[in-house]
C-alpha positions, 0 to 999 in steps of 0.5 A: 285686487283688480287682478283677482276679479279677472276671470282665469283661463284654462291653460288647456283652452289657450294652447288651442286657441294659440295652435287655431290662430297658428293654423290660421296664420300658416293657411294665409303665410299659405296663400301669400306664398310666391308662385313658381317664377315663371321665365319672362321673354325677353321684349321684341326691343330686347332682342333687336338691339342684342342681334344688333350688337352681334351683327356689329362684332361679326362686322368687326370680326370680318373687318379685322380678317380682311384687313389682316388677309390684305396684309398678308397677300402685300407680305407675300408680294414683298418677300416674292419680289425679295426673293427674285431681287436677292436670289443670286445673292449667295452666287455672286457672293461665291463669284467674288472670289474667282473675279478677286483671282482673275484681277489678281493674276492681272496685276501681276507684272512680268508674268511668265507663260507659265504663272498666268497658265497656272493661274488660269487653271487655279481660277477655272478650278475656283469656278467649277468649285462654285458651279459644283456648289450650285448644282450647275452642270456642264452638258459637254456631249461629245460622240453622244446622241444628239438631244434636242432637249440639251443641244442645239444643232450649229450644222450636219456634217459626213461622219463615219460615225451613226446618224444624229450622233455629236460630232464636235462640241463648239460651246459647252452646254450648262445645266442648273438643277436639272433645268437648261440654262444653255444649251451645248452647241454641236456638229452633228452627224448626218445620214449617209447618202445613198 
């Protein structure tokens, strides 16, 4: 019976008031809404200790390259002192060979003339075998023009042939690679006397 006394309300007067109190609720929702985030700065603290730490990877970067550099240069310094130490290394390898021949013909007893001759020949064509391979040349000049470059003048001597021309070779000259590494030893012509 209570509920009959109460007074009823107008379906149309709550529809108001539930959109007024909706309107009202959006306009503070409204006013609550957060405000575009602006960026902070990061704090002068901040920004110390991040340059601190980059300065110290840049250090350590650096350390590592020189030290690796160091490396390098000592690497260099031992192959260098490797390749001076071993350079004639496949050369003497080749002369083994001609000396194994010299101390074979040697030991050969009751040998003619005739055997160590031929022996000697095969062992000569051994060395210029191995010269051949090594790019030495002879530089033996006989009858060219002298060259200061190449020969080395032992004396002058009168010859029919023309001035500063290789009379008699007295040592066989040798090059390596285009490179004197003897030069020949020669008689040569000089002038005549008028």
């Amino acid at each position: 019976m209570t509920e009959l006394n109460r007074p009823q309300s107008d379906p149309t007067e709550l529809t108001a008031a539930t959109d007024e109190t909706s309107a009202s609720e959006a306009k503070v929702n409204e006013d609550k809404t957060p405000e575009p985030a602006t960026e902070s700065m990061p704090s002068l603290e901040q920004l110390l200790k991040k340059a601190e730490l980059d300065a110290e990877e840049h250090h350590d970067a650096w350390l590592r390259a020189k030290a690796d550099a160091e490396n390098i240069r000592k690497r260099a310094q031992i192959d260098i002192a490797s390749a001076h130490k071993y350079a004639v290394e496949n050369f003497s390898t080749e002369l083994l060979a001609v000396m194994d021949s010299l101390e074979a013909a040697l030991a050969v007893e009751n040998a003619t003339v005739e055997n160590f001759k031929s022996g000697m020949e095969l062992t000569l064509k051994q060395l210029t075998t191995v010269f051949e391979k090594f790019n030495i040349k002879v530089i033996n000049p006989e009858g060219a023009k002298f060259d200061p470059h190449l020969h080395q003048a032992m004396c002058t001597v009168n010859s029919d042939l023309a001035p500063n021309t290789v009379v008699q070779v007295m040592q066989k000259g040798y090059v390596l690679n285009d490179r004197v590494i003897r030069p020949a030893l020669v008689s040569v012509s000089k002038a005549g006397e008028t």
